[in-house]
C-alpha positions as CSV (number, residue, x, y, z in Angstrom):
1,X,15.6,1.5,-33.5
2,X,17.9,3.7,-31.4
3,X,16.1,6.2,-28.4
4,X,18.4,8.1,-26.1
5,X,17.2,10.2,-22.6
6,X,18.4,11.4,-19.4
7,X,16.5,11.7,-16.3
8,X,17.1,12.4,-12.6
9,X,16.0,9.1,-10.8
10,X,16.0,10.1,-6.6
11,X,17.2,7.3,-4.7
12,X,14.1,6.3,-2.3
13,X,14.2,3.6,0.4
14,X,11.5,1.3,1.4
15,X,9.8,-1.7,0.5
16,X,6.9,-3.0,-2.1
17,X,4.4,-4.4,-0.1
18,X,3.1,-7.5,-0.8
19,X,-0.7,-6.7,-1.7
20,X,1.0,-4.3,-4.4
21,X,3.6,-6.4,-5.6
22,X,1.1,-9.3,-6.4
23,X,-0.8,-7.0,-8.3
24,X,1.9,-5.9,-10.3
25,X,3.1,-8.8,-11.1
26,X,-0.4,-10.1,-12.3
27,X,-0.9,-6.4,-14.2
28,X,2.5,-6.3,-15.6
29,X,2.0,-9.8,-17.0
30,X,-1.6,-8.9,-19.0
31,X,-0.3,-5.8,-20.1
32,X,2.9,-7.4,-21.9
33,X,1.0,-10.1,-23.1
34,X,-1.6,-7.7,-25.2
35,X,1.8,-6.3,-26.4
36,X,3.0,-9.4,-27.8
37,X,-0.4,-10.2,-29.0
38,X,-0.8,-7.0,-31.2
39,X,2.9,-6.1,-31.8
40,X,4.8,-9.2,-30.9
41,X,7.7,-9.7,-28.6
42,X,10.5,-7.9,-30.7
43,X,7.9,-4.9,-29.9
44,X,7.7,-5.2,-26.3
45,X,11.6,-5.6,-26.0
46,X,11.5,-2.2,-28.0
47,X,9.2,-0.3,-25.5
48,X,11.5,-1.9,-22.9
49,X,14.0,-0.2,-24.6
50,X,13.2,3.0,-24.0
51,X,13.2,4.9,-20.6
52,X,10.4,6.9,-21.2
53,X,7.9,4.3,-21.5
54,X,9.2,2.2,-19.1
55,X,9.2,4.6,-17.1
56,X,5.3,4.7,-17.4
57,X,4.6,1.5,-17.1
58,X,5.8,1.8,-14.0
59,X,3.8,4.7,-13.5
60,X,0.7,2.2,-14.0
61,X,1.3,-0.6,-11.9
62,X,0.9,1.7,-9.2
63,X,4.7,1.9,-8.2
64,X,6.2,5.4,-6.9
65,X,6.2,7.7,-10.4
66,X,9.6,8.8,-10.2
67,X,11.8,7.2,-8.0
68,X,14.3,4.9,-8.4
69,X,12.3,1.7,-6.7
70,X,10.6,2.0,-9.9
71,X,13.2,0.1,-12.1
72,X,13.6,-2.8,-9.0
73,X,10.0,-3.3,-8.8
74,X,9.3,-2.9,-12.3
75,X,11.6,-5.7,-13.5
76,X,10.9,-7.4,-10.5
77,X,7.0,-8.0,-11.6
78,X,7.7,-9.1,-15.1
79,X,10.1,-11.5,-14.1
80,X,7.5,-13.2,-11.7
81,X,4.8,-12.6,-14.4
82,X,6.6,-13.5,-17.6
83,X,8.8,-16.8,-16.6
84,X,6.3,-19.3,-15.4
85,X,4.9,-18.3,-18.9
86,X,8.3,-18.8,-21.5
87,X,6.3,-21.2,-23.6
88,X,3.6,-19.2,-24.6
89,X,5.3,-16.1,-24.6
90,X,8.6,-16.7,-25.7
91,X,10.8,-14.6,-23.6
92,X,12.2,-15.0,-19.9
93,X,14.0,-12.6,-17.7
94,X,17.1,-13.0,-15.8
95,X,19.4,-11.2,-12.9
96,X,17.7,-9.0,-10.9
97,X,19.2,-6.5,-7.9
98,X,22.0,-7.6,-5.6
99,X,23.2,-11.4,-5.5
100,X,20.5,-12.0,-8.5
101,X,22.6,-9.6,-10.6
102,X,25.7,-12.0,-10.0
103,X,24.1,-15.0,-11.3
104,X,22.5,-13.5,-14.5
105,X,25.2,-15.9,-16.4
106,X,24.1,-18.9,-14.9
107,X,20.4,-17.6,-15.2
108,X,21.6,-17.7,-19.3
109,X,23.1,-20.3,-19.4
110,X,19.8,-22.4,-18.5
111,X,17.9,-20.9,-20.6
112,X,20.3,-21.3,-23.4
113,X,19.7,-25.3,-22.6
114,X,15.9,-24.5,-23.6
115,X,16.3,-23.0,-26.7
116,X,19.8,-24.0,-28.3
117,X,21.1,-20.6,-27.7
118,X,24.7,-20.2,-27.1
119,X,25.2,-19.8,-23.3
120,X,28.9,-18.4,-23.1
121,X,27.8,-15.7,-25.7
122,X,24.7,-14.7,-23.9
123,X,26.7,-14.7,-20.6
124,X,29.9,-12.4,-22.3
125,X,27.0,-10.4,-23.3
126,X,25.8,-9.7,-19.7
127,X,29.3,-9.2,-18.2
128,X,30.2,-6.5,-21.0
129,X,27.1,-4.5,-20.6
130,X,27.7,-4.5,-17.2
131,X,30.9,-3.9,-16.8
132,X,30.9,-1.0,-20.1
133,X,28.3,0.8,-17.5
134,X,30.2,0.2,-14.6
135,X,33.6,0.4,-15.2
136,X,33.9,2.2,-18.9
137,X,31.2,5.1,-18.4
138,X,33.0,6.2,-15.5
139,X,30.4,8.3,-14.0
140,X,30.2,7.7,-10.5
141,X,27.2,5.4,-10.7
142,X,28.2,2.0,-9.4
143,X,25.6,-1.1,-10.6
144,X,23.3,-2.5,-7.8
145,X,20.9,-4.2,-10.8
146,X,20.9,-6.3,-14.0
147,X,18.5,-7.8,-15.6
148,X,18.8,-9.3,-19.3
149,X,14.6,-10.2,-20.6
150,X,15.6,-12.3,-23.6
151,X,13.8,-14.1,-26.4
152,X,14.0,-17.4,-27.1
153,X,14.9,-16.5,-31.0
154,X,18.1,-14.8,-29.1
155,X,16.8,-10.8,-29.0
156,X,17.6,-9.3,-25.7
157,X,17.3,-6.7,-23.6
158,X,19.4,-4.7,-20.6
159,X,18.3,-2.9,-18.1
160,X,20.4,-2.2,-15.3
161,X,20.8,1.1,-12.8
162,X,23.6,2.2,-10.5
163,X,23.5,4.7,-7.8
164,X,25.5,8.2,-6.5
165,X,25.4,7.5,-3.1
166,X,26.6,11.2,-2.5
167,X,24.0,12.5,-4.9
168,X,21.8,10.6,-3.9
169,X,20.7,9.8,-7.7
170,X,20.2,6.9,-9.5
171,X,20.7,6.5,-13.5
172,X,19.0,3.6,-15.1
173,X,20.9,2.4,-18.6
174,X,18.8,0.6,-21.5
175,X,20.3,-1.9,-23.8
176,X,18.7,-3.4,-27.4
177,X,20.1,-6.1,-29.4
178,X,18.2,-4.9,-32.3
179,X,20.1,-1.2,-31.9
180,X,23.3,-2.8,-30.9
181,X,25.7,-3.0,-34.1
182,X,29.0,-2.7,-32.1
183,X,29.3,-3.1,-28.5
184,X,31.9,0.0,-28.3
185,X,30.5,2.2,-30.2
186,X,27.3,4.3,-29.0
187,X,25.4,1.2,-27.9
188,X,23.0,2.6,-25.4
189,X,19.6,2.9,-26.1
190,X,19.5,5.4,-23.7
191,X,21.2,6.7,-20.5
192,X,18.9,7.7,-17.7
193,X,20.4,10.2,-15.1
194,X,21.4,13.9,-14.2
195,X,24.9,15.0,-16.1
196,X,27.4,15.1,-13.5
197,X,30.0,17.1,-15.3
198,X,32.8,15.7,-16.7
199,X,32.9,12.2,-17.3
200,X,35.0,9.6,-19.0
201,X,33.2,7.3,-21.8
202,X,35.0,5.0,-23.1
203,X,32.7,3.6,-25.3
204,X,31.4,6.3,-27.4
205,X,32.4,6.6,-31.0
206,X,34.5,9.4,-30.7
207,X,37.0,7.7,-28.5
208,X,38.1,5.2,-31.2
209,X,41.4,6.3,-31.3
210,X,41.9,6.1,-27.8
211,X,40.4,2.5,-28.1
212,X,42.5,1.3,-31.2
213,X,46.1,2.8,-29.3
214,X,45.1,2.7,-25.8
215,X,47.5,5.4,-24.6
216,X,45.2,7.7,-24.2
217,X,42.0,8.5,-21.9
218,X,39.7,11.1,-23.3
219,X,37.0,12.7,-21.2
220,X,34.2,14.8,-22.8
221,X,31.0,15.8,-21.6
222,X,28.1,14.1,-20.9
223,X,25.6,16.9,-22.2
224,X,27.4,17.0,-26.1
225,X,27.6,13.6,-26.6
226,X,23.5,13.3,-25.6
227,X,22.6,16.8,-27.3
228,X,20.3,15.3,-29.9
229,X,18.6,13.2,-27.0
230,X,15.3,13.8,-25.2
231,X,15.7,14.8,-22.0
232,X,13.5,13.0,-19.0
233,X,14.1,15.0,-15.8
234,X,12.6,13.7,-13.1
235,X,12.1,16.2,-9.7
236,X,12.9,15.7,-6.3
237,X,9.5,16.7,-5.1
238,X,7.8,13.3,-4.3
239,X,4.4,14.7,-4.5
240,X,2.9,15.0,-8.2
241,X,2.5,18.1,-9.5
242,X,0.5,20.0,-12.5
243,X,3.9,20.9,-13.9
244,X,4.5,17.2,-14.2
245,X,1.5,16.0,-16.1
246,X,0.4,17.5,-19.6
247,X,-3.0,18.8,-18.6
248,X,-5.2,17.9,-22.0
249,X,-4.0,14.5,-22.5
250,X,-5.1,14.1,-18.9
251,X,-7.9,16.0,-19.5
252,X,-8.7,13.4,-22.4
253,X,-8.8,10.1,-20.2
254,X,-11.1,12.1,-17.8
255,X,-13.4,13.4,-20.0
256,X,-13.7,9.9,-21.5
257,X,-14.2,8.3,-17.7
258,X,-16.1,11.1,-16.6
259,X,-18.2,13.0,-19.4
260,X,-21.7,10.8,-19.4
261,X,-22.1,10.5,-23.3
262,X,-18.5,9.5,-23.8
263,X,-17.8,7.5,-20.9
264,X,-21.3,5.3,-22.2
265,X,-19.7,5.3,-25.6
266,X,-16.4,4.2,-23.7
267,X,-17.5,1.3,-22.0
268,X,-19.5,-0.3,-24.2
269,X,-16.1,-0.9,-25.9
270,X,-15.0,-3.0,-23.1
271,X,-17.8,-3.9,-20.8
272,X,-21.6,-2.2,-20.7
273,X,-21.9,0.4,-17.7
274,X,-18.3,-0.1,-17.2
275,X,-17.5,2.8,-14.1
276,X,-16.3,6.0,-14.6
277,X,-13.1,5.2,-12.2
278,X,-12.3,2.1,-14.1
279,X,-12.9,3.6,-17.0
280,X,-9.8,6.2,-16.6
281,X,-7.5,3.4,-15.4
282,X,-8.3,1.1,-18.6
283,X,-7.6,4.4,-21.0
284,X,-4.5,4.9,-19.3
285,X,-3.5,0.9,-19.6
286,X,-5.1,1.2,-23.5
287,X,-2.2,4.1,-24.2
288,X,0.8,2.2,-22.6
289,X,-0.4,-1.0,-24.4
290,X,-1.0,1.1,-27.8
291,X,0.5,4.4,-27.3
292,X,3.5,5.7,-29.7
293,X,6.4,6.9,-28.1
294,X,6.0,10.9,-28.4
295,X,2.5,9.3,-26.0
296,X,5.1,8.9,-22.8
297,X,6.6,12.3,-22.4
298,X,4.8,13.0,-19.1
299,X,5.2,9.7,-17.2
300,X,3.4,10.8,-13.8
301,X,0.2,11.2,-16.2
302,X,-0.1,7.7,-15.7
303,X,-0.1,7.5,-12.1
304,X,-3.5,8.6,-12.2
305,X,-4.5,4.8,-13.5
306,X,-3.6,3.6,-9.9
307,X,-2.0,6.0,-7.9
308,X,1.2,5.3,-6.0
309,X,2.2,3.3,-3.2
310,X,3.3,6.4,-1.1
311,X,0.0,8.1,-1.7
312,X,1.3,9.7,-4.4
313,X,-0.4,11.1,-6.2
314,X,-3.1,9.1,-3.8
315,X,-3.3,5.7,-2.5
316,X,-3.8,3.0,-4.5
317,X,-7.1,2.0,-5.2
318,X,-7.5,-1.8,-4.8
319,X,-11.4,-1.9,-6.1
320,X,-10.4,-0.4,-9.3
321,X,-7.1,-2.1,-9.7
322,X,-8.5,-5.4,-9.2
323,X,-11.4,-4.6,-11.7
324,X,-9.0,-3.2,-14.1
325,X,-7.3,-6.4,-14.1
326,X,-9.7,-8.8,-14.2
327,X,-11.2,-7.1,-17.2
328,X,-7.6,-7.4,-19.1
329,X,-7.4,-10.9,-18.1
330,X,-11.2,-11.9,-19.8
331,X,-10.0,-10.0,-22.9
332,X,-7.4,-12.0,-23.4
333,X,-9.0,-15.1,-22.3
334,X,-11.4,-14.4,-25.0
335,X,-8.9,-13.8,-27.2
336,X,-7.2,-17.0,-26.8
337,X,-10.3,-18.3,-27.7
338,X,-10.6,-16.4,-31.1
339,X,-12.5,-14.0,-29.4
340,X,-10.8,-10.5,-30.3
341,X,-13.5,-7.7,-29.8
342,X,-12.4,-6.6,-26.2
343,X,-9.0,-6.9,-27.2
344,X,-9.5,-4.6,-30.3
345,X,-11.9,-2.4,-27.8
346,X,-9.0,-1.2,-25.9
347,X,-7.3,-0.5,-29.2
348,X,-10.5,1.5,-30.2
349,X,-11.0,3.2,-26.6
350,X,-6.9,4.6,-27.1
351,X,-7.8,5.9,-30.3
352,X,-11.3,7.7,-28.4
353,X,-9.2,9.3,-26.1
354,X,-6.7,10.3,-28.9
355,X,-9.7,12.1,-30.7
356,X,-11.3,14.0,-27.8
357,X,-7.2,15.3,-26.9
358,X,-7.6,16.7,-30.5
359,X,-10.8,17.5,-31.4
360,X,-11.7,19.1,-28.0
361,X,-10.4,21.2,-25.4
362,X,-10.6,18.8,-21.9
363,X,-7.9,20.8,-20.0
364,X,-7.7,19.1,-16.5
365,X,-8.3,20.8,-12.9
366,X,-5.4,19.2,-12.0
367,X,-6.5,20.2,-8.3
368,X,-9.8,19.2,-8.6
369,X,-8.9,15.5,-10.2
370,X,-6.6,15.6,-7.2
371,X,-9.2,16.5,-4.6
372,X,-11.7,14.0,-6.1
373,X,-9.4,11.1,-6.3
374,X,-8.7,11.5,-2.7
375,X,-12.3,12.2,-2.0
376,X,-13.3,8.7,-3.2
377,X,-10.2,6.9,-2.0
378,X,-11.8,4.7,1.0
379,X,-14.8,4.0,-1.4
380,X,-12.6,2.2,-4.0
381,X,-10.1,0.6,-1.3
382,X,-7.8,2.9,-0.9
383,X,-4.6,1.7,0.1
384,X,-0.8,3.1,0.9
385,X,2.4,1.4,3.0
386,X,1.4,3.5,5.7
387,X,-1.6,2.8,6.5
388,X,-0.5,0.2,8.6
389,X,1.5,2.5,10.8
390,X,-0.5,5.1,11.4
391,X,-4.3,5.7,10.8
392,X,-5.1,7.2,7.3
393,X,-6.2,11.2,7.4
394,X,-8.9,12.3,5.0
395,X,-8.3,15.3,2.9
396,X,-10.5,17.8,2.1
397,X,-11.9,18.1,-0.8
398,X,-11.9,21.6,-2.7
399,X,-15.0,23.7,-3.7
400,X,-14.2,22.8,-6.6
401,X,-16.8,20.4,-8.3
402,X,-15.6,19.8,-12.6
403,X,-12.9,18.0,-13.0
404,X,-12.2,20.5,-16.1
């Protein structure tokens, strides 16, 4: 399966703090392994695959929703989550940014002494994505990360991202095995950045010839050869927006959290008198876990599970995150145990919030969900990399009172 995207990724500074990065590591981890569970791991290389979801799951982890610390952080987490964990899950990632880029052959190489994998191809593998995306697609990105998640049964995937230092734009690249039938020949699974013009490829199909007699360099735009593709652009603005979230499917996962008789009917999926806060942050981790693709169009939606790390769009609110988790991790504890009913009640409480998008009309107050999220920020632990610098300010809530 073959996905394709562009997106504007703003190059942000700054750090992951450790109370955040803990709990993404431990929430990226639950969330893959329900993945694997229901789909399997060819599935979860798949939603890797493809920039728009990834691009959420980032979102839900509680990572800045647009920015390019995402793809760092993000791969990151899973490599902390997922490795200690190889033999149950059957996949391990290697590389990483800087210096761990560099020793992503090395990284495969090992891991090819685990499974009986041939090292020198996996490492020829890594060195000619990366150097396709660095030197090939001559764009004016220049790589700062690689990071190859591969199976033990061989499957793999890339993700690596270069930065435009005069842009100040990143562009995040996605490779599949599974979509990969010739290396120089349209093997992205998608491109993630802002055309810059005119720029030379290559790689693409339509420069065989070129390849085949190499006396030739042919340049051609950026916009034709992705004109089939959906386009991800993501804004400068570091603040969310209502523009940047699709209102009813928001409106949805609050109504479910929020609305008594549904959110009653909602947690007794998962846990009796489950709270309405936790409650939207499972629906939201229920649609990355179960969600089909066309679900991911509107990635800052799923900020509102956990907010951001900047305060965008609010802090991060430990209480709930912590809850959140701990509910994933009984599920699948049960699970493991033969005990599927929670796991199967997320499935159930994605395909609740599914039916009230369709069958209903729950158009969110985006300023009022706003406003209330920041109203009850200190009660559910609030928390952003500021607030150790300077003391946190309370806003003010609107007159506002429905969320809808």
């Amino acid at each position: 399966m073959k996905r394709s995207g562009s997106a504007d990724l703003p190059l942000h500074g700054g750090r992951v703090p450790p109370w955040l990065a803990n709990r993404m590591t431990a929430l990226g981890a639950a969330i893959a392994e329900h993945i694997i569970m229901e789909y399997g791991v060819s599935e979860f290389l798949t939603r890797l695959s493809d920039p728009f979801w990834f691009q959420s799951f980032g979102c839900v982890m509680g990572m800045d929703w647009h920015s390019s610390g995402i793809t760092t952080s993000v791969m990151g987490a899973l490599k902390r989550g997922l490795n200690p964990r190889f033999a149950e899950l059957g996949l391990a990632v290697c590389g990483g940014r800087g210096r761990h880029s560099v020793g992503t052959p090395d990284e495969l190489r090992a891991f090819s002494l685990k499974t009986g994998l041939d090292g020198e191809l996996l490492a020829r593998t890594s060195r000619l994505t990366a150097r396709v995306d660095n030197n090939a697609v001559a764009d004016g990105f220049q790589l700062y990360l690689h990071s190859f998640v591969i199976t033990k049964s061989g499957e793999w995937v890339v993700v690596q991202q270069g930065m435009n230092a005069e842009s100040h734009l990143a562009r995040r690249y996605h490779w599949h095995s599974a979509a990969v039938r010739d290396f120089v020949s349209n093997p992205h699974t998608a491109i993630l950045g802002k055309p810059q013009g005119e720029i030379l490829n290559l790689v693409d199909a339509r420069a065989a010839k070129s390849q085949q007699a190499l006396l030739a360099i042919v340049r051609e735009p950026m916009e034709a050869a992705l004109s089939e593709a959906r386009k991800l652009t993501m804004p400068v603005h570091h603040d969310v927006r209502a523009k940047d979230v699709d209102l009813k499917r928001l409106g949805a996962v609050l109504a479910v959290a929020h609305e008594q008789e549904l959110r009653d009917f909602a947690s007794l999926l998962l846990v009796e008198g489950l709270g309405p806060r936790t409650l939207q942050s499972l629906a939201l981790i229920a649609e990355v876990v179960h969600g089909a693709p066309s679900r991911f169009s509107d990635p800052a939606r799923f900020s509102f599970a956990h907010g951001g790390k900047d305060g965008h769009p609010f802090p991060v609110p430990l209480k709930t995150y912590d809850e959140s988790l701990a509910i994933l991790r009984r599920s699948l504890e049960a699970a493991r145990l033969g005990h599927t009913e929670k796991v199967e009640g997320f499935k159930r409480l994605d395909r609740l919030t599914r039916t009230v998008e369709q069958d209903g009309q729950p158009f969110a107050d985006f300023n009022a969900a706003l406003d209330h999220e920041h109203r009850i920020s200190a009660s559910v632990g609030g928390r952003t990399v500021f607030d150790d610098r300077r003391k946190r300010t309370r806003v003010e809530p609107s007159n506002q009172q429905s969320l809808f």
